[in-house]
C-alpha positions in Angstrom: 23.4 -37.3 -1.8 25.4 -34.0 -1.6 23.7 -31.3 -3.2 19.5 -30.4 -4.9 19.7 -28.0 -6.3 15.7 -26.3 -7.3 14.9 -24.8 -10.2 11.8 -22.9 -10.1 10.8 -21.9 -13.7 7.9 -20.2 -16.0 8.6 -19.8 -19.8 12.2 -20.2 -19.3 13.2 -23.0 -22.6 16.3 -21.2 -23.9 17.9 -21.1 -20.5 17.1 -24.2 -19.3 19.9 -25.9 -21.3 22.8 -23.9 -20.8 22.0 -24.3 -17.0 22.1 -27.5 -16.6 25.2 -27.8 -18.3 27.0 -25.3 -16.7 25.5 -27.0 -13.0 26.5 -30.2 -14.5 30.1 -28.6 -15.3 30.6 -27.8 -11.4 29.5 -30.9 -9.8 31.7 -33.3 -12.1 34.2 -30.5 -11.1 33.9 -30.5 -7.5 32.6 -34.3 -7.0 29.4 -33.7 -5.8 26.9 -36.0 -5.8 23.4 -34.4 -7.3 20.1 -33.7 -8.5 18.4 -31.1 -10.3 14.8 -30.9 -9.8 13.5 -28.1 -12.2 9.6 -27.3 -11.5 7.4 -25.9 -14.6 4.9 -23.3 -13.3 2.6 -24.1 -16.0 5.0 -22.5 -18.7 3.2 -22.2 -22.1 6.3 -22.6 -24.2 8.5 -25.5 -24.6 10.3 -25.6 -21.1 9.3 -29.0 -20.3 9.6 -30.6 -23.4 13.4 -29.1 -23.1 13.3 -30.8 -19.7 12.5 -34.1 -20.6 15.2 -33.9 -23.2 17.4 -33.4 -21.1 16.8 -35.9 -18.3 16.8 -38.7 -21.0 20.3 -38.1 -21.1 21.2 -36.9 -17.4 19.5 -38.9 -15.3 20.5 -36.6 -12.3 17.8 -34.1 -13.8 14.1 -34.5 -12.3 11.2 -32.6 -13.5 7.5 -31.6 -11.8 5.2 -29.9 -13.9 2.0 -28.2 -12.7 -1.0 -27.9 -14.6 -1.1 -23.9 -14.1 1.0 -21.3 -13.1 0.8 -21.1 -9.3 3.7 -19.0 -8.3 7.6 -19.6 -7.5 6.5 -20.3 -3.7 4.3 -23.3 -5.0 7.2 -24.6 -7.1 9.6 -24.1 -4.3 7.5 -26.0 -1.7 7.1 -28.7 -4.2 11.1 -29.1 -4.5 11.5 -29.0 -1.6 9.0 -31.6 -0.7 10.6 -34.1 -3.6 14.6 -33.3 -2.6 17.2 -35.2 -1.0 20.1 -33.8 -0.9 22.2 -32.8 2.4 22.7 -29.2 1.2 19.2 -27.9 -0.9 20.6 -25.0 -3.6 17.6 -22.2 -4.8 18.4 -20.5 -7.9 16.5 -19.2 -10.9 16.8 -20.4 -14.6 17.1 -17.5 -16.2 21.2 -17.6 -16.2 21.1 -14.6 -14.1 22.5 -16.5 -10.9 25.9 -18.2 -11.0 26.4 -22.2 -10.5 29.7 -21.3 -9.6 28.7 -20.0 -6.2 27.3 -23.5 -5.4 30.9 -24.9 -4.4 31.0 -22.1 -1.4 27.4 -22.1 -0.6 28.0 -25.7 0.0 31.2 -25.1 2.1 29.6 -22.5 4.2 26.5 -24.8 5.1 28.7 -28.0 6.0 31.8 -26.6 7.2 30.3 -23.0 8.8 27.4 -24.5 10.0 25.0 -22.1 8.9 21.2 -23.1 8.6 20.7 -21.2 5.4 22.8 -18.9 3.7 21.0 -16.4 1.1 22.6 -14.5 -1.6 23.3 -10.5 -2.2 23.5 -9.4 -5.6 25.9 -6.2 -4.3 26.3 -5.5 -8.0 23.2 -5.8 -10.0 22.1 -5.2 -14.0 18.2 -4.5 -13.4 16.8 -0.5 -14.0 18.2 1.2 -10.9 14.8 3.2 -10.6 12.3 0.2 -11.4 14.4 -2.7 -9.1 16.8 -1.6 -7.3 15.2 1.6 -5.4 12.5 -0.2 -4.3 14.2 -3.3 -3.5 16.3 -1.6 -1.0 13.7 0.0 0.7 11.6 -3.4 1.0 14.9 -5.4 2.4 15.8 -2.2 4.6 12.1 -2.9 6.1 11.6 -6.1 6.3 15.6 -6.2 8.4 13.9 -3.8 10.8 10.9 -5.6 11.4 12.5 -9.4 11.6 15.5 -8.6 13.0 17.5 -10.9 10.2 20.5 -8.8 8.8 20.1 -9.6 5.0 20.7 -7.7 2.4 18.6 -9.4 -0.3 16.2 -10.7 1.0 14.4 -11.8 -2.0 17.8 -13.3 -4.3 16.6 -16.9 -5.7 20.3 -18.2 -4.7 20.0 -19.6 -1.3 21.6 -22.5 0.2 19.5 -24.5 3.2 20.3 -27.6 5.4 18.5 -30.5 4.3 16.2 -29.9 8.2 15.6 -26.3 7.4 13.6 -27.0 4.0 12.2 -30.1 5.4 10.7 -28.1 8.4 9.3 -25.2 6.6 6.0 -24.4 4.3 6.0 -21.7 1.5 3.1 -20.4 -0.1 1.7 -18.0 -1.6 4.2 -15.3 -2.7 5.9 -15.8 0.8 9.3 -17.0 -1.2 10.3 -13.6 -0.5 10.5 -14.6 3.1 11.9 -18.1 3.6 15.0 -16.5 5.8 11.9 -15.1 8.5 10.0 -18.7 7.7 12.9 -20.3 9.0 13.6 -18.0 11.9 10.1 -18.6 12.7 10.8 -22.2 12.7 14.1 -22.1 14.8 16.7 -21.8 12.1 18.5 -18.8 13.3 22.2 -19.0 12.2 21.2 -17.4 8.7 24.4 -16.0 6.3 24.5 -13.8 3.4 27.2 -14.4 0.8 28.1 -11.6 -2.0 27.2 -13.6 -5.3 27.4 -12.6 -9.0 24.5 -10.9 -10.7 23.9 -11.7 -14.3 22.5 -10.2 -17.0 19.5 -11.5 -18.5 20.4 -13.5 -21.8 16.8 -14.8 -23.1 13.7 -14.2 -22.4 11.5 -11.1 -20.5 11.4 -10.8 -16.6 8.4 -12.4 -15.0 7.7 -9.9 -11.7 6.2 -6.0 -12.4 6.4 -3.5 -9.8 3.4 -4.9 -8.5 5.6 -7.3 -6.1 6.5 -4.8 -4.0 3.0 -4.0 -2.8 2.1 -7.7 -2.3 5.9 -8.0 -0.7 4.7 -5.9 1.9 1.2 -6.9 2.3 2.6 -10.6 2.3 5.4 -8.9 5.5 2.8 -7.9 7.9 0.9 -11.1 7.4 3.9 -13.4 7.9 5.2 -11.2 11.0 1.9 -11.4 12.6 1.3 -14.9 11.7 5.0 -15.5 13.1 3.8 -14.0 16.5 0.4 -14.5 17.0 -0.9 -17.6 14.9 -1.1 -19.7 17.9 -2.2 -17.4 20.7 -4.1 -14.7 18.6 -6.1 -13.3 22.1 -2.7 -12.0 22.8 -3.0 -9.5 20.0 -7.0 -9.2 19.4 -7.7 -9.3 23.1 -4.8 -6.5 24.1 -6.1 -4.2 21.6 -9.6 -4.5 22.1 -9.0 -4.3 25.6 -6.8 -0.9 25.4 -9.7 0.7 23.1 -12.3 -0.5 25.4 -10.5 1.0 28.3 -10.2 4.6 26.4 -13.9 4.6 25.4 -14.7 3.7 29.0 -12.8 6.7 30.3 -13.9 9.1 27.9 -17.6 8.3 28.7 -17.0 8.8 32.0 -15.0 11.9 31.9 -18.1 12.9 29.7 -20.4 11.9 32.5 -18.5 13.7 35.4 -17.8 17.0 33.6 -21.6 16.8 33.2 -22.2 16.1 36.5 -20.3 19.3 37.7 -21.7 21.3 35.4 -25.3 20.2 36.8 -23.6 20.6 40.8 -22.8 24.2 40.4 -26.1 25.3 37.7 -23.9 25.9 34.9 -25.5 25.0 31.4 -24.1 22.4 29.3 -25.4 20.4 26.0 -26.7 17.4 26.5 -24.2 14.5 26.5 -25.4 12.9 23.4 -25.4 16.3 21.3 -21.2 16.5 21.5 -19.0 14.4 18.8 -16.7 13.1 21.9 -19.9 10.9 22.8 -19.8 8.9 19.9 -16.3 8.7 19.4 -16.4 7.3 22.9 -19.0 4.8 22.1 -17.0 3.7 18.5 -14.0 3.5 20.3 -15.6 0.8 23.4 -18.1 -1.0 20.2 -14.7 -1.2 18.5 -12.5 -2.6 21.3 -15.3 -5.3 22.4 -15.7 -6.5 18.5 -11.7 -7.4 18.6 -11.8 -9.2 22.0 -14.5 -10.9 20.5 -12.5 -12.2 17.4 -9.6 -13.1 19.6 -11.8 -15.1 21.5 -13.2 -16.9 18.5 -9.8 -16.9 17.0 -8.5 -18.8 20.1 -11.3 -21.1 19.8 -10.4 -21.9 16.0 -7.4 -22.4 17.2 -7.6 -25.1 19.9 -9.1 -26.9 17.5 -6.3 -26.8 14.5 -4.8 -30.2 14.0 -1.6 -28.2 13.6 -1.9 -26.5 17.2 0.7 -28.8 18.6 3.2 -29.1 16.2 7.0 -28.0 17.2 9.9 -28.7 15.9 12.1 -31.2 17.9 15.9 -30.9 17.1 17.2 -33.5 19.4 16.2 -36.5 21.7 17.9 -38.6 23.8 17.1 -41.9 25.4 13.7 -42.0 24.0 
């Protein structure tokens, strides 16, 4: 099969139709062969009814619906679990991405040989001050701290190889980071492709500015977890280590100046009386309490059924 292309959706039944027609429309247009897996996150209107209408008479159209809403990065992982196409295609229902990008997406992914190309909305209809202000100060961060030149991090038009999706886990509200997810995973020849931005024809948006906050909370977990999830001493251990080291030295330079002062019968407060004493002993209490969760988190670690897992991309004569 040529092309999946996922369709993550929550309350979404006026769109759903015109859609799949127009995705339909460029297929039979370009020859593809296809499936459309759309995956219900627990709408509470008619979405999936409208889905199983429509898969009666397209049988390329497949359709998961989950008990409750869980999140686009649980109907994500769940396409792409159930895909099997060469090329997997990401793009919301609410008409606001294009099908007629899929023809190039597909071209630069087979042809360019690019793991996963995402989409940049250059042009966009949302609220300059509610969306787009913010949303260029989260991409502009998360470029700096991953190192991935995006624009858009978070546009639901992506294209991946069939190995990239198959390789990776989302979860959570990590969606917003499946380009540093597969970076993580070895997948670094990552694209970006201008794409058309749409206005909203039905329907409300489902995101409030409260994405941004977890966006960023949900950054410095996945950059940490991207470094340190298998040797988490590194990180615990160093900076406990460092802090111990300061507290050490302060003591001590708290010790000798009261030593000197004793040598030459100057008087000086007792060491315990000044603040720099128990800043000292936070500081060294601090530092040992992190090299002890490294060490524990090491421990957790050797014994994760996951601890050995890598991805292999080619073997020969085995």
């Amino acid at each position: 099969m040529d092309i999946s292309v996922i369709v993550p959706l929550y309350n979404e039944e006026e769109s759903i139709g015109p859609l799949t027609d127009w995705i339909k429309k460029v297929m039979d247009s370009n020859g593809y062969s296809y499936e459309i897996i759309m995956v219900d996150d627990g709408s509470k209107d008619s979405s999936y009814k409208e889905i199983e209408r429509l898969s009666a008479n397209n049988p390329n159209i497949r359709g998961i619906k989950f008990r409750r809403n869980y999140g686009k990065s649980a109907a994500l992982n769940v396409g792409f679990e159930h895909c099997s196409g060469d090329v997997v295609i990401t793009m919301d229902a609410d008409l606001q991405d294009s099908p007629d990008e899929i023809p190039e997406l597909y071209r630069m992914i087979k042809q360019d040989g690019y793991d996963l190309v995402s989409g940049w909305k250059k042009k966009r209809y949302d609220s300059k001050l509610a969306k787009n202000l913010p949303s260029k100060l989260f991409n502009a961060t998360t470029r700096v701290l991953s190192g991935i030149k995006l624009h858009d991090f978070n546009c639901g038009l992506k294209a991946y190889k069939k190995e990239v999706v198959k390789s990776i886990e989302v979860y959570g509200e990590m969606h917003r980071y499946i380009p540093v997810i597969a970076k993580w995973a070895g997948f670094t020849n990552i694209g970006e492709k201008v794409v058309q931005h749409r206005k909203r024809q039905f329907g409300v948006s489902k995101f409030g500015m409260s994405r941004f906050i977890n966006g960023y909370l949900d950054l410095m977990s996945i950059m940490f977890v991207s470094k340190f999830s298998k040797k988490p001493m590194h990180f615990f251990g160093a900076v406990g280590s460092i802090m111990f080291i300061i507290g050490i030295a302060a003591a001590l330079v708290l010790g000798i100046q009261k030593l000197h002062a004793i040598c030459i019968g100057m008087p000086m407060r007792r060491i315990t009386d000044t603040t720099y004493f128990y800043i000292s002993l936070c500081t060294i209490a601090i530092g040992i309490q992190l090299f002890l969760v490294g060490f524990l988190a090491e421990l957790i670690g050797r014994n994760s059924p996951t601890r050995n897992n890598y991805l292999i991309e080619k073997e020969t004569n085995f």
